[in-house]
C-alpha positions, 0 to 999 in steps of 0.5 A, a space after each residue: 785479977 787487977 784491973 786492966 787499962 789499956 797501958 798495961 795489956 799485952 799486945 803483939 807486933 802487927 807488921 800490917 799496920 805501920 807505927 809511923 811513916 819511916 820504920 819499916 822503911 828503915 828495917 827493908 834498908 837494913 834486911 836488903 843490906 844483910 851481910 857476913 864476913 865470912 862471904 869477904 875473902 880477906 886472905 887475899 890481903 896478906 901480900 899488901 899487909 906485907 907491904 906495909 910497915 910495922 909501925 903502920 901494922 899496928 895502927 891499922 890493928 888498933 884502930 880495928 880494936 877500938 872498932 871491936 870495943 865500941 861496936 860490942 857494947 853498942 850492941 850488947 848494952 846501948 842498942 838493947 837500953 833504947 829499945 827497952 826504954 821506949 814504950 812497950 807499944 813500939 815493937 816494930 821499933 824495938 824490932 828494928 833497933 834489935 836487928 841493929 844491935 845484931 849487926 854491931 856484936 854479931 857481924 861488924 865485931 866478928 868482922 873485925 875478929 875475922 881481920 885479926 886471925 888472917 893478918 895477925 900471928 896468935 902472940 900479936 893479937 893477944 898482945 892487942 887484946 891486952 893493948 885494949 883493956 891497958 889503954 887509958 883512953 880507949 877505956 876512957 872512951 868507951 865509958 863515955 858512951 857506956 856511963 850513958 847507957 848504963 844511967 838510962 838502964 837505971 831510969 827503966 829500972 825505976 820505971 819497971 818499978 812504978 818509981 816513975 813515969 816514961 811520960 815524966 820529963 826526967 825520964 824523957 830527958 834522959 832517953 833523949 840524951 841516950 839516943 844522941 849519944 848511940 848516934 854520936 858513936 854511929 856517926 861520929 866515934 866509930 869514925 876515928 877507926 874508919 880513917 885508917 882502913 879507907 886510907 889504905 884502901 884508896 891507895 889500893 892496899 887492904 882492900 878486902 879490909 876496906 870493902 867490910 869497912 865500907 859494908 861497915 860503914 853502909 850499916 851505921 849510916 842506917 843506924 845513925 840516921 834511924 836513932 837520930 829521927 827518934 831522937 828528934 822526934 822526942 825533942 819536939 816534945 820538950 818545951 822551948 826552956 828544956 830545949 833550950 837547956 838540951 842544946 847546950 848539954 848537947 854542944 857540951 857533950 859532943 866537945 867532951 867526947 871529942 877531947 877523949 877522943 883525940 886521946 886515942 887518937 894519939 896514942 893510936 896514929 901518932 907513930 905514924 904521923 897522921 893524927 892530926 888529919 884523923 882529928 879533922 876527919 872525925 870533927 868532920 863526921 861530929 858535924 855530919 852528926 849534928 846535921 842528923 840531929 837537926 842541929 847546927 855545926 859546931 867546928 869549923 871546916 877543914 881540908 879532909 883527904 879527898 880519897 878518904 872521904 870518897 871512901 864514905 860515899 856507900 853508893 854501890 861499886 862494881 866489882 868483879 864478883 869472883 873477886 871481891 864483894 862490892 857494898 852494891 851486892 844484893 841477894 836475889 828478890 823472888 816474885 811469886 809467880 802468878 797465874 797470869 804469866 801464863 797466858 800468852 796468847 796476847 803476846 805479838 809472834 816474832 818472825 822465829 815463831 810460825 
C-alpha cells in the first residue's frame, strides 16, 4: 500500500462542522426556495399570449431558448467543472454548487420547456429549436462561457494526473477566471433573456411565464452571489502584480462578451424595437455583476424601465394562492414536538375555562 499523507485520503462531508461562515448558509437559502414548474399553472397564459403579436411571440420565445441554451450548460458543464476543480476537502462546497447545477438543467431549463409546449404548436417549437443551433450569435455566446468551462476542465485533467499542482498559480488563475465567468452568466447573460418576460409581466400579459422568471431569477441571485464569494476569496490569494493583471482580463472579459451579446440581442428584439433598451438593462445587470466580484463599475449608467427593474426585486409578492404562486411561497417547517409542550399547569385559565 502507498504511502498515505493526509492530502491524498478519503474523507467524508461532516455537515456539524462548517467549512467557512457562508456555505450552509447559502445551501438553507436554496433548500428553502425549492421549486417545480409544474406547481405553476402557465395554461392560464394563453389568452395574453393571444394578446400579443406574432412578431412579439417570437422574441419572447427566443429569448426563452437563449435561456434554455445558457441554463443547460451551466448546468451540465459549468457548475459541475467548479465543483470539481476545487479541493477535494470542500465537499459542502461541492454539495451546494451540485444543487445549483440541479436547478440550472433540472428546473429552470424543464421550466422553459414547459412554456413552449403550452404556448407553442409542435411545428413552432421545432422551428425554435433549429433557430438555436442555426443562430451564429446565440452560438457564439454560449461558447464564450463553454470555451471557459472547457479550459478549466483540461487544468483538473492535468491535476488529476500529477502534471500540476491546485496550489500552482497556473491552476488558480485559471479557477478564478472560471468562476467569474459562471457569475457573469448568473448575473449578467441570463439577463439579456429576462427583459422580455418582466416587460410583459409588468403590463400584466404572461404572468404565469413571468412568475417562474421571477422564481428564476430568486435562484441565480443566490448562485451569482455564492460563486462570486469563492471567486473573491481566491483573489485574496494572488499577489498585487497577478491581480493587477486579473483585473484587466476581467474589465476585457466582461466588454468582450457584451459585444456577442448585443449580437443576439439584435437578432432577437430588434423586430420589435426595443433592443437598445435591453442593451442597457443588461450593462446594467454586467455592473450588478462587478459589484458581486468586488470590483468597480465599468459602464455608465442609463435610464432603465422602471417597471422591469421592479420586476428584479425577489422580495415575496402576495398572491392569491389558487391562483398563482408567488416567489414568496414557502413549504411548511415542521418542529419536533418536544415533552415540554404538554405541561400546561403554568398556563394562566381564561374566563371559558372553569
Amino acid at each position: 500500500m502507498s504511502e498515505k499523507t493526509l492530502e491524498n485520503y478519503f474523507t467524508g462531508a461532516n455537515w456539524n462542522q462548517p467549512e467557512d461562515d457562508f456555505t450552509q448558509l447559502f445551501f438553507m437559502e436554496l433548500k428553502s426556495n425549492i421549486w417545480h414548474p409544474e406547481e405553476i399553472p402557465v395554461t392560464t397564459d394563453k389568452n395574453s399570449w393571444g394578446e400579443i403579436t406574432k412578431r412579439q411571440q417570437w422574441a419572447y420565445a427566443q429569448n426563452l431558448q437563449l435561456l434554455t441554451f445558457l441554463d443547460t450548460y451551466q448546468g451540465d458543464l459549468g457548475m459541475p467543472v467548479v465543483a470539481r476543480a476545487l479541493p477535494e476537502r470542500f465537499h459542502q462546497r461541492k454539495a451546494m454548487l451540485g444543487m445549483m447545477g440541479f436547478e440550472e438543467t433540472s428546473i429552470h431549463a424543464k421550466s422553459y420547456s414547459s412554456i413552449f409546449q403550452t404556448l407553442l404548436t409542435p411545428e413552432q417549437e421545432k422551428r425554435l429549436t433549429q433557430w438555436g443551433v442555426n443562430s451564429e450569435g446565440l452560438q457564439e455566446l454560449v461558447g464564450e462561457v463553454v470555451t471557459q468551462y472547457r479550459k478549466m476542465d483540461k487544468y483538473i485533467f492535468m491535476r488529476d494526473n500529477g502534471m500540476i499542482s491546485e496550489e500552482d498559480d497556473v491552476y488558480k488563475v485559471e479557477l478564478w477566471k472560471t468562476m467569474v465567468t459562471s457569475v457573469f452568466l448568473e448575473s449578467f447573460l441570463f439577463y439579456s433573456g429576462f427583459y422580455y418576460p418582466l416587460y410583459f409581466y409588468a403590463q400584466g400579459k404572461l404572468m404565469q411565464s413571468g412568475e417562474i422568471i421571477n422564481l428564476i431569477i430568486r435562484d441565480e441571485l443566490v448562485h451569482g452571489v455564492y460563486v462570486s464569494k469563492l471567486a473573491k476569496e481566491l483573489f485574496k490569494e494572488f499577489d498585487a502584480e497577478m491581480q493587477s493583471v486579473l483585473t484587466k482580463w476581467l474589465n476585457k472579459r466582461i466588454v468582450d462578451i457584451h459585444e456577442v451579446q448585443k449580437l443576439v440581442i439584435d437578432e432577437i428584439y430588434a423586430p420589435v424595437g426595443i433592443e437598445d433598451e435591453v442593451k442597457a438593462f443588461c450593462r446594467y445587470n454586467a455592473n450588478k455583476s462587478l459589484d458581486h466580484l468586488d470590483f468597480p463599475r465599468i459602464f455608465p449608467e442609463e435610464y432603465i424601465h422602471p417597471a422591469v427593474l421592479n420586476g428584479l426585486n425577489t422580495a415575496t409578492k402576495d398572491f392569491d394562492f389558487f391562483s398563482m404562486k408567488g416567489n414568496g411561497y414557502q413549504r411548511i417547517t415542521i418542529v419536533s414536538i418536544e415533552d415540554e409542550d404538554f405541561y400546561f399547569d403554568d398556563i394562566p385559565r381564561t374566563a371559558l375555562v372553569s
